[in-house]
N, C-alpha and C positions, 0 to 999 in steps of 0.2 A: 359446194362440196369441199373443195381446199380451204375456207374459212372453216367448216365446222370440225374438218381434221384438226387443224390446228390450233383451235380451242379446246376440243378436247387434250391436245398433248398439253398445252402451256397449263388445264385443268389440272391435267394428271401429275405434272410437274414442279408444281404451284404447293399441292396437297403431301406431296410427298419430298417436296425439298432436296427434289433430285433428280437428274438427268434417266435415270432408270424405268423405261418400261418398254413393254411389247407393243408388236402392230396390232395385235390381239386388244392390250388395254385401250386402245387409241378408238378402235373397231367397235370395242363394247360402250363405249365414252359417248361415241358421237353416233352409232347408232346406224354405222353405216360398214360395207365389207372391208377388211384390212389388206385387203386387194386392190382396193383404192387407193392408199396409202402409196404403196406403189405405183401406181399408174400415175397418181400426180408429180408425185415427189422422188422413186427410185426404189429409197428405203428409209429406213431412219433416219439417217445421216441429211440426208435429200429434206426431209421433215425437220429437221434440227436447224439444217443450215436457212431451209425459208425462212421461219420464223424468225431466226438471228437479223433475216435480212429486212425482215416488213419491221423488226422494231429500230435496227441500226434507223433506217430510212424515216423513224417517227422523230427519231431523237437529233437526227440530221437537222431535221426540217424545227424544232422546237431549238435548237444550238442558233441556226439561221434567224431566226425571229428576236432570238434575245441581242446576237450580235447587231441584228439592225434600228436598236432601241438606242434612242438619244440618251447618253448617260454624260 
């Protein structure tokens, strides 16, 4: 459920080149209550900031990789 919320947002966000939408839009996206949304996450902010944090966490780990390449 917190994976498809958050595909939906980065969808919605992706398409629109911009931090702007509803729990509504997010709700309509993934096909599930914007009720949810909160229960996982808070609110938006709570939704804004996972995401930040599962990509920091990708790019961490992809930063780590190159740093431990014989150069």
């Amino acid at each position: 459920t917190k994976d498809r919320l958050m595909a939906a947002a980065r969808e919605i966000m992706t398409e629109r080149n911009a931090v702007e939408f509803s729990l509504q839009d997010v709700a309509a996206r993934s096909g599930l209550n914007s009720a949810l949304v909160k229960y996982h996450f808070g609110n938006k902010d709570g939704l804004l900031l996972a995401l930040l944090a599962r990509d920091a966490k990708a790019e961490m780990e992809n930063l780590a990789f190159v740093m431990d390449q014989p150069i």
